[in-house]
C-alpha positions in Angstrom: 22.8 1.9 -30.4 21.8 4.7 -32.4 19.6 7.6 -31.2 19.0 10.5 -33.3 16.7 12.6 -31.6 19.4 12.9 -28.7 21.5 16.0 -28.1 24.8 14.8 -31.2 27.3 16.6 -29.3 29.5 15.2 -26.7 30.0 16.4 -23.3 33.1 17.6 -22.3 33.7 16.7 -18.7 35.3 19.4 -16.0 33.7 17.9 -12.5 32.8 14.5 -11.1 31.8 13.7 -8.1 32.4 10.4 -6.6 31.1 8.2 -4.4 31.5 4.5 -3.9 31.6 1.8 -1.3 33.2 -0.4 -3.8 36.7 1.0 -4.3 37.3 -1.2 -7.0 39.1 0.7 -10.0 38.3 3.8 -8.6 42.0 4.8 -8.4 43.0 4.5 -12.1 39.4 6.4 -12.9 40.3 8.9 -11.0 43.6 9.6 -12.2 42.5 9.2 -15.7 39.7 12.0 -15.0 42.7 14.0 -13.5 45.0 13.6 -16.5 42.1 15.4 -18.4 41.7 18.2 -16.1 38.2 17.3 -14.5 37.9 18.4 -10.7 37.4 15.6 -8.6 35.0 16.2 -5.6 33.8 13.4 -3.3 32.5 12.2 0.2 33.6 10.7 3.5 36.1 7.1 2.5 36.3 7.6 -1.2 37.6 11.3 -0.6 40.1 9.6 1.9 40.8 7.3 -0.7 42.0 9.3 -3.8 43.7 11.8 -1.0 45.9 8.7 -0.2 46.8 8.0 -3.6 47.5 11.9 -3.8 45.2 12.6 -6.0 44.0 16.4 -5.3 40.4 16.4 -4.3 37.7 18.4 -2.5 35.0 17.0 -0.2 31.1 17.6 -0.7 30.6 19.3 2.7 33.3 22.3 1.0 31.1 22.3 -1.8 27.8 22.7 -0.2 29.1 24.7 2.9 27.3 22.1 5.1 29.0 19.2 7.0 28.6 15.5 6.6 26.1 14.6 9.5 24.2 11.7 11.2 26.5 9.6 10.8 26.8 10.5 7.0 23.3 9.7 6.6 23.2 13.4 5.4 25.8 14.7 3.0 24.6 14.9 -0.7 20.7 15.6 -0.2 21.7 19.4 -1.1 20.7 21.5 -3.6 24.4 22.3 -4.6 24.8 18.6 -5.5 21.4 18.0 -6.8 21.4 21.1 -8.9 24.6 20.8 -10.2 22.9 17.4 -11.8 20.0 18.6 -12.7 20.7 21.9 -14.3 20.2 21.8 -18.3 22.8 23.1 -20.1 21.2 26.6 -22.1 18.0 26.4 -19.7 19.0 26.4 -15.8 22.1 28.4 -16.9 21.0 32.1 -15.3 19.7 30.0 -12.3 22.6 28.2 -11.6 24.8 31.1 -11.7 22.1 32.8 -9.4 22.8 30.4 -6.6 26.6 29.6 -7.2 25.5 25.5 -8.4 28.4 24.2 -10.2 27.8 21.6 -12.9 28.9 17.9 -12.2 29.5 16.7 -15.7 29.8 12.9 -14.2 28.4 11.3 -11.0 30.5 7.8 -10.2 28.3 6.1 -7.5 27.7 2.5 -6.5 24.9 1.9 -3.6 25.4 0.6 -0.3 25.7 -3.2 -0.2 22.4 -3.8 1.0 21.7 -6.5 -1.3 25.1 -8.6 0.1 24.3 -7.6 3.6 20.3 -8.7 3.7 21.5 -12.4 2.1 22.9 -12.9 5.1 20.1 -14.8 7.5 22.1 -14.1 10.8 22.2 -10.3 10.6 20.5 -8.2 12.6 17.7 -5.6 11.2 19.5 -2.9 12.2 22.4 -3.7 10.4 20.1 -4.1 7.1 18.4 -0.9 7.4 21.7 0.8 7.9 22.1 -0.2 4.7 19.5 1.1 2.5 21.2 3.8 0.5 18.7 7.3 0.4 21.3 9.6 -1.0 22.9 7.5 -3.7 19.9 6.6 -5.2 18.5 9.8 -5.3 21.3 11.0 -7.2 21.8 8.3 -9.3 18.3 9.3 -10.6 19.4 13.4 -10.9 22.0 12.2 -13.0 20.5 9.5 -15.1 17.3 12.2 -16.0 19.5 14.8 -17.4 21.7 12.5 -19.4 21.9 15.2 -22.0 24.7 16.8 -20.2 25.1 14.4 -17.2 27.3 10.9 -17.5 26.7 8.5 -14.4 28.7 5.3 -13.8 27.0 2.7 -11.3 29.8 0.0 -11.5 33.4 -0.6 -11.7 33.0 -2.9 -15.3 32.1 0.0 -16.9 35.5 2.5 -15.9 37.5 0.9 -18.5 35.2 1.6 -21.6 35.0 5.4 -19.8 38.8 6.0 -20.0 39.1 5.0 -23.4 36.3 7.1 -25.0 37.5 10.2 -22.8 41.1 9.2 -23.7 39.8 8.8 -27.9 37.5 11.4 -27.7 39.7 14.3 -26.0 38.0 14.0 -22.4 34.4 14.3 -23.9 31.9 11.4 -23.7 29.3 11.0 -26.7 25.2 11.4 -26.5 25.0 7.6 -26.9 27.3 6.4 -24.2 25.4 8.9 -21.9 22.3 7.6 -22.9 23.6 4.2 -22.0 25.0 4.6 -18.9 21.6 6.3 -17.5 19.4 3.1 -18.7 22.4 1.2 -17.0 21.5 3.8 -13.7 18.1 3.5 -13.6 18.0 -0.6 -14.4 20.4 0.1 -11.2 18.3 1.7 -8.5 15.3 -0.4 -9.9 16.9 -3.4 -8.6 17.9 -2.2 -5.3 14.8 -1.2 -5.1 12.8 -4.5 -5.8 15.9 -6.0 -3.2 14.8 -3.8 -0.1 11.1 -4.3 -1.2 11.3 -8.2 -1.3 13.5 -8.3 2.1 11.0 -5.9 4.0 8.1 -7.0 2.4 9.2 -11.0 3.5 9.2 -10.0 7.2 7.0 -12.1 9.4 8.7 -11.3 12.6 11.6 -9.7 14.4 13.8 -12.3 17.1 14.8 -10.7 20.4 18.0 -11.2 18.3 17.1 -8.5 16.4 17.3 -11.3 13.5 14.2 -11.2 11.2 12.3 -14.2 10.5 11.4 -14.1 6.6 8.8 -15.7 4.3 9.9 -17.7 0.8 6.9 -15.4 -0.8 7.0 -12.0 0.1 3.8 -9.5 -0.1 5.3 -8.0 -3.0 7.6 -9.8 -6.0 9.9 -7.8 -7.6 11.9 -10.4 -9.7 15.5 -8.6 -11.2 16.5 -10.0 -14.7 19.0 -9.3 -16.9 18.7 -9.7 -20.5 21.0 -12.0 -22.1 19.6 -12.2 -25.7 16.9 -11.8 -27.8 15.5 -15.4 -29.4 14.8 -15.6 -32.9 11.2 -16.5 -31.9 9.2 -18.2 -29.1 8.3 -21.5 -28.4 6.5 -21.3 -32.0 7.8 -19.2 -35.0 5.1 -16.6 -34.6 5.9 -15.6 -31.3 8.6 -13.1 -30.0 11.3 -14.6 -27.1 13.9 -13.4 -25.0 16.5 -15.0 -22.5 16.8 -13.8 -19.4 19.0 -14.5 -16.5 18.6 -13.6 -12.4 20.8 -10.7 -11.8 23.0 -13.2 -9.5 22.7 -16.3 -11.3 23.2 -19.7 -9.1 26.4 -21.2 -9.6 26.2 -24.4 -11.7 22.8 -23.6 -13.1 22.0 -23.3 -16.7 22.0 -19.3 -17.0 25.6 -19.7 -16.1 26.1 -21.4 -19.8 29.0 -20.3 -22.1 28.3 -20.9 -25.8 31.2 -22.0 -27.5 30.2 -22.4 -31.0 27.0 -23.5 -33.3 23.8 -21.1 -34.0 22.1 -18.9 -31.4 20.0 -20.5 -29.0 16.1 -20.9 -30.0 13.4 -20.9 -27.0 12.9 -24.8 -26.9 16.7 -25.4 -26.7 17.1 -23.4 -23.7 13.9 -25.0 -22.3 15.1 -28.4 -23.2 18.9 -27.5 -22.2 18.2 -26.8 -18.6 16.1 -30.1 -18.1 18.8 -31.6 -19.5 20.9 -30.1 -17.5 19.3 -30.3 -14.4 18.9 -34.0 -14.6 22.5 -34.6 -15.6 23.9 -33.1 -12.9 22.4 -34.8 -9.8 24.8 -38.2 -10.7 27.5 -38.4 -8.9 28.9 -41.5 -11.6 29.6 -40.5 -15.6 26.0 -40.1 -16.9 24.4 -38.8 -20.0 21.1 -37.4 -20.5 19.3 -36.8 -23.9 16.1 -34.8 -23.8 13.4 -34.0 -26.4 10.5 -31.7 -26.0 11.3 -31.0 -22.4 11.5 -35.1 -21.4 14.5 -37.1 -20.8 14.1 -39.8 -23.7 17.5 -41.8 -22.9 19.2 -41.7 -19.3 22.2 -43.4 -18.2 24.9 -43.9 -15.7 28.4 -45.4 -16.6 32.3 -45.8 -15.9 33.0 -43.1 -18.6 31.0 -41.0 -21.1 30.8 -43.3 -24.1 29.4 -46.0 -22.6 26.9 -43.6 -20.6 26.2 -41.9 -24.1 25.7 -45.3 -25.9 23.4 -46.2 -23.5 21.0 -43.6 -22.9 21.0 -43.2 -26.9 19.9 -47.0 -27.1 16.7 -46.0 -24.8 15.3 -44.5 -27.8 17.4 -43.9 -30.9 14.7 -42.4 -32.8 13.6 -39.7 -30.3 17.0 -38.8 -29.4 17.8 -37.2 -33.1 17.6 -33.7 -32.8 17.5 -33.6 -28.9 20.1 -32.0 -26.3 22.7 -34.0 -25.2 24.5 -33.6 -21.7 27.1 -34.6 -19.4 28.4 -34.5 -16.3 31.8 -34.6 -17.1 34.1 -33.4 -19.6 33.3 -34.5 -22.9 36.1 -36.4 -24.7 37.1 -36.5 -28.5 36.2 -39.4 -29.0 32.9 -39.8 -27.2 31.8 -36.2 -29.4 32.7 -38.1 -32.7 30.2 -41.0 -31.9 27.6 -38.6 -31.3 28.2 -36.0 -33.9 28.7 -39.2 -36.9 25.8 -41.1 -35.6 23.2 -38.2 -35.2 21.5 -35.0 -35.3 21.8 -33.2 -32.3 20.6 -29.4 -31.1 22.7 -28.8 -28.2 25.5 -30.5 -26.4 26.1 -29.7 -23.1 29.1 -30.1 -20.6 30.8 -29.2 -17.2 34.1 -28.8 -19.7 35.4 -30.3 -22.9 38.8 -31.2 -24.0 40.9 -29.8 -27.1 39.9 -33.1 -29.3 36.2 -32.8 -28.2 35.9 -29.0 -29.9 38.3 -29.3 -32.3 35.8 -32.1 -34.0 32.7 -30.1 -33.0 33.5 -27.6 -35.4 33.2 -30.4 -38.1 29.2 -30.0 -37.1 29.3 -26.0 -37.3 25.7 -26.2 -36.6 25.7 -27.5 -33.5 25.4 -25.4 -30.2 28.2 -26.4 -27.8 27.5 -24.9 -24.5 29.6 -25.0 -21.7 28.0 -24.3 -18.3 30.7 -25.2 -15.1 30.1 -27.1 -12.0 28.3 -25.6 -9.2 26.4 -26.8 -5.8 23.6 -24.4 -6.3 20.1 -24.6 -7.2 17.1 -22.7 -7.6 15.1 -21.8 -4.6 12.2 -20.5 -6.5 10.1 -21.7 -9.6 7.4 -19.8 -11.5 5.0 -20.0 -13.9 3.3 -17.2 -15.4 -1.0 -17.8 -15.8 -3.2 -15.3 -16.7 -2.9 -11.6 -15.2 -0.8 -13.8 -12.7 2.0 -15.9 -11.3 2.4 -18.7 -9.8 5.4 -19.4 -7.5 6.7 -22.6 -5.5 9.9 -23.5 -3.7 11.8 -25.4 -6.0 11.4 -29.0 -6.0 15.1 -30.0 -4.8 13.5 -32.3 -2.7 16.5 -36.1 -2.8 15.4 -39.2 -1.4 18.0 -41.3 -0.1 18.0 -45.1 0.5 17.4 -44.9 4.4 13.8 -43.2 3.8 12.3 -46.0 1.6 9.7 -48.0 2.7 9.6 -51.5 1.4 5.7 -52.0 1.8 5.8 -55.6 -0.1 6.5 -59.0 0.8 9.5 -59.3 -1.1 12.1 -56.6 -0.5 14.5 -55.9 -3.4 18.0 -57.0 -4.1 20.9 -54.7 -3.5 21.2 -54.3 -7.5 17.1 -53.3 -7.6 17.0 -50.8 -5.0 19.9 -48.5 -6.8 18.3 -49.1 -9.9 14.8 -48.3 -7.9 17.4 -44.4 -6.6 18.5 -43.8 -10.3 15.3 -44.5 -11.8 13.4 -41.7 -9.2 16.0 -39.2 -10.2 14.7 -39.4 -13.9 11.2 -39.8 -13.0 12.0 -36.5 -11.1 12.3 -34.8 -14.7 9.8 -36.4 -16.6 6.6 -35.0 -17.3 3.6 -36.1 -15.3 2.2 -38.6 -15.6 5.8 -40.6 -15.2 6.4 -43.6 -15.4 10.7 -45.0 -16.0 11.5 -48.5 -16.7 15.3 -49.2 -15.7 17.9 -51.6 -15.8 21.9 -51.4 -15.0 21.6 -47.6 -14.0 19.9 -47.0 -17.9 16.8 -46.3 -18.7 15.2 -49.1 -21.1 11.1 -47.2 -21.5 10.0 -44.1 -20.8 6.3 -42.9 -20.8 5.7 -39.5 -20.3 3.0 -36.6 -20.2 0.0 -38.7 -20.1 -3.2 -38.4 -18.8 -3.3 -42.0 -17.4 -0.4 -43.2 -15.3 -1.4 -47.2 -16.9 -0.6 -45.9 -20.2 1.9 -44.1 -19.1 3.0 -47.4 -18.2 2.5 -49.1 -21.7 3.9 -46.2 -23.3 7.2 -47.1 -21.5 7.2 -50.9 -22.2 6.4 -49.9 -26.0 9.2 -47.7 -26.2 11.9 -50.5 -24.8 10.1 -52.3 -26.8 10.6 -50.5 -30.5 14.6 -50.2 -29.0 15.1 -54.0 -28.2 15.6 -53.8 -25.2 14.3 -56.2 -22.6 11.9 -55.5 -19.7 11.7 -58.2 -18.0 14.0 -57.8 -14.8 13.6 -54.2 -14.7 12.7 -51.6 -12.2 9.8 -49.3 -12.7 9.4 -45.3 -11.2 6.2 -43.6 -10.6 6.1 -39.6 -10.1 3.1 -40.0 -8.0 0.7 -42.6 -6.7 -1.0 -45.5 -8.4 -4.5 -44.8 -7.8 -5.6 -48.6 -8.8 -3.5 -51.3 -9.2 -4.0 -51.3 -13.5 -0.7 -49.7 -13.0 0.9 -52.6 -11.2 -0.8 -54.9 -13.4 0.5 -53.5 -16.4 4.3 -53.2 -14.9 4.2 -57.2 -14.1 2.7 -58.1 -17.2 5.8 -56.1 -19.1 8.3 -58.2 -17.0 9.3 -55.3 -14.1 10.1 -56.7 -10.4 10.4 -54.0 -8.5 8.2 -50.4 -8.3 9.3 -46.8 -6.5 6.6 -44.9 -6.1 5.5 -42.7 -3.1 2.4 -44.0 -2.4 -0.3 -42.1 -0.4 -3.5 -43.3 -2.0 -6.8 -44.5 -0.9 -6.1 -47.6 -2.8 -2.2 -48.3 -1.4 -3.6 -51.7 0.4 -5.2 -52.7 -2.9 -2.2 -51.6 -5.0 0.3 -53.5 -2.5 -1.8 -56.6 -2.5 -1.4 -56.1 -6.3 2.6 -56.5 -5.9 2.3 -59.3 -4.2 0.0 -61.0 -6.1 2.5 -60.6 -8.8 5.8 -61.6 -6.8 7.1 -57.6 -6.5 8.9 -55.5 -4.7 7.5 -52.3 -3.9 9.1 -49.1 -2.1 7.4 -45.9 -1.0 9.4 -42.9 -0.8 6.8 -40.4 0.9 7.6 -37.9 -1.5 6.0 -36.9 -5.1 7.6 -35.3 -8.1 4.6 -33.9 -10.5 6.3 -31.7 -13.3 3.9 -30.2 -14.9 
């Protein structure tokens, strides 16, 4: 970052104050800030802290004349600490030395764990309100506003790239890194802000526990993101993008991703990557999933990668060039050489990969090798943004398992049928609506997706098994949502498919049932719909 109209010359630091409830690092800052001479004042258990490491230090209640009180909920709200932040080097000068204000050259401050604290559904409201920081943020701001004298740190990651600038730079730090650190302070309280707003602002009652009782969809959204890169462009070339990720990603989820090799990441492939991802990881067995243009075009479960990935590639050979590939296991040598011979491919995506599987990756230079480790966690919260608005939903996370079907027909499926029936909901689950998955030997054999009509969603899929070779007839068929007639059914049975999943729910389930059995199926509802819109 350069920054031209900002004050060129570094600050030399002589005082810091610090503060912290996360000791981390603090020691070997503070000693470097003592090897270059800079007075070290600081409150209540950091004070204690750098005393203990004997470290010479003075508290803020010597500096201000006025002792720590209220249980330290008073101690820097003082113009000796706030003035010696805010004074402007050449301007507040006369003033300062008017009053006896000292300059602090850098404030080292992290907030009160209220974030950590409030995640926590079984602690009491007065334990959570203890914990909203007043004085820290206040000065975090005092110090971040006059960044053309003032340096403020907010977290430990940053210390080490502190000591080495004062250490190369003759205990001064530059304009620039000043500048920095003070978006870095403000992007700071700004999130601890939107935290305490979304956790108040979720309240819907108080326990005789004290425990508060909290809404999914508080009265005010703050959403916290972190930048992770800019995009080349949008969803379309004329359009601007950027990635963001939650400021405490989920374990396991897609913003977790390491990129390992290949070109940056457009829109589309990080769109496409995390259905890809998401889909893959729900199988417990080897499974591969290949998406294009947000839909899973090939799905399927195996005893190792290769066969999963020759499988789901089979489903539809000619949509799966250029798609996003992905696994739930490591990926092999010499299951990546099958792919990366055979086919084009955007993105390849897996839990880990061994030595033999990036070694020949790099063959393909092109390709974007990401690497995004296991986790258990999931979204709780999906948006979409609508005009001048937002819409927000609990996350569909919603698993059927085999004790909740329903078998509404006259004759139940076979033991093979009704896993084929589980695996072929879980794609379903990822497929546009309307969807309709065709499914045989845990692999998808016809997918029709995004359709206005869930019949032709239904001929879409037996066209597609179709174009691949592969056979129908015997297969199991998903539904997202409910047949509203029975031209669904009617168009399943005359493509060869003996058993349906579907939730059911309509006006029309006695006619569409009647419409199984008419046709010798076997029909399950689940109870449960997966639009994906």
């Amino acid at each position: 970052m350069t920054l031209d109209a900002l004050p060129a010359s570094p600050v030399t630091l002589r005082r810091a104050l610090l503060s912290v409830s996360d000791k981390t690092g603090l020691l070997d800052l503070a000693r470097a800030l003592h090897r270059h001479g800079v007075d070290l004042v600081s409150t209540g258990g950091t004070a204690k802290a750098l005393r203990e490491a004997g470290l010479p230090v003075r508290d803020v209640s010597d500096v201000t004349g006025f002792p720590e009180m209220m249980d330290g909920r008073v101690k820097t709200l003082h113009p000796l600490v706030h003035g010696g932040l805010l004074g402007r080097a050449g301007v507040d000068d006369a003033v300062m030395a008017e009053h006896g204000i000292g300059a602090i050259d850098l404030l080292v401050l992290n907030l009160y764990p209220f974030e950590q604290v409030s995640v926590n559904p079984n602690a009491p409201m007065d334990e959570i309100i203890e914990n909203i920081d007043i004085g820290g943020p206040a000065m975090l701001r005092s110090a971040a506003k006059n960044f053309a004298r003032v340096a403020v740190a907010t977290d430990p990651s940053q210390y080490d790239a502190l000591v080495a600038e004062l250490d190369g730079n003759d205990g001064a730090l530059s304009a620039n890194t000043r500048f920095s650190l003070a978006v870095a302070a403000f992007n700071r309280v700004s999130q601890y802000d939107a935290c305490i707003s979304d956790y108040l602002s979720s309240i819907v009652e108080v326990g005789s526990n004290g425990v508060a009782c909290r809404s999914m969809f508080p009265q005010q959204a703050n959403g916290s993101f972190i930048k992770v890169m800019d995009l080349r462009y949008g969803e379309n070339p004329h359009q601007q993008g950027a990635f963001y990720r939650d400021l405490w990603p989920v374990p396991g989820t897609l913003a977790t991703f390491t990129q390992l090799q290949g070109k940056e990441l457009s829109y589309n492939n990080l769109a496409d990557a995390d259905a890809a991802w998401e889909c893959v990881r729900q199988f417990e067995r080897p499974a591969c999933v290949i998406v294009k243009h947000a839909n899973p075009c090939g799905v399927a479960e195996a005893d190792d990668n290769a066969q999963a990935y020759e499988h789901a590639y089979a489903t539809d050979p000619t949509s799966a060039f250029g798609g996003i590939i992905a696994f739930n296991r490591t990926l092999d040598g010499a299951t990546a050489k099958s792919i990366l011979d055979r086919q084009f491919v955007e993105v390849l995506i897996a839990p880990d990969y061994d030595d033999a599987a990036l070694a020949y990756a790099k063959k393909k230079a092109n390709v974007r090798v990401l690497r995004i480790p296991h986790g258990d966690g999931r979204n709780m919260i999906d948006v979409k943004r609508v005009g001048s608005g937002l819409l927000m939903q609990s996350a569909d996370n919603r698993e059927v398992t085999r004790d909740e079907l329903k078998v509404v027909t006259k004759v139940a499926p076979t033991e093979a049928q009704m896993a084929d029936l589980l695996f072929a909901w879980r794609v379903a689950k990822y497929v546009k609506s309307n969807a309709i998955v065709y499914v045989s030997g845990s692999r998808t054999v016809g997918v029709g997706a995004g359709q206005m009509s869930r019949v032709v969603s239904a001929k879409i899929a037996a066209l597609k098994a179709d174009e691949a070779g592969l056979a129908v007839p015997g297969a199991v068929m998903a539904s997202d949502a409910f047949f509203p007639f029975r031209d669904g059914i009617d168009a399943a049975a005359a493509a060869g498919i003996k058993a349906v999943i579907q939730p059911g729910g309509s006006m029309r389930d006695a006619e569409v049932i009647a419409a199984a059995d008419e046709h010798g199926l076997a029909m399950v509802f689940t109870g449960v719909r997966h639009f994906r819109h």
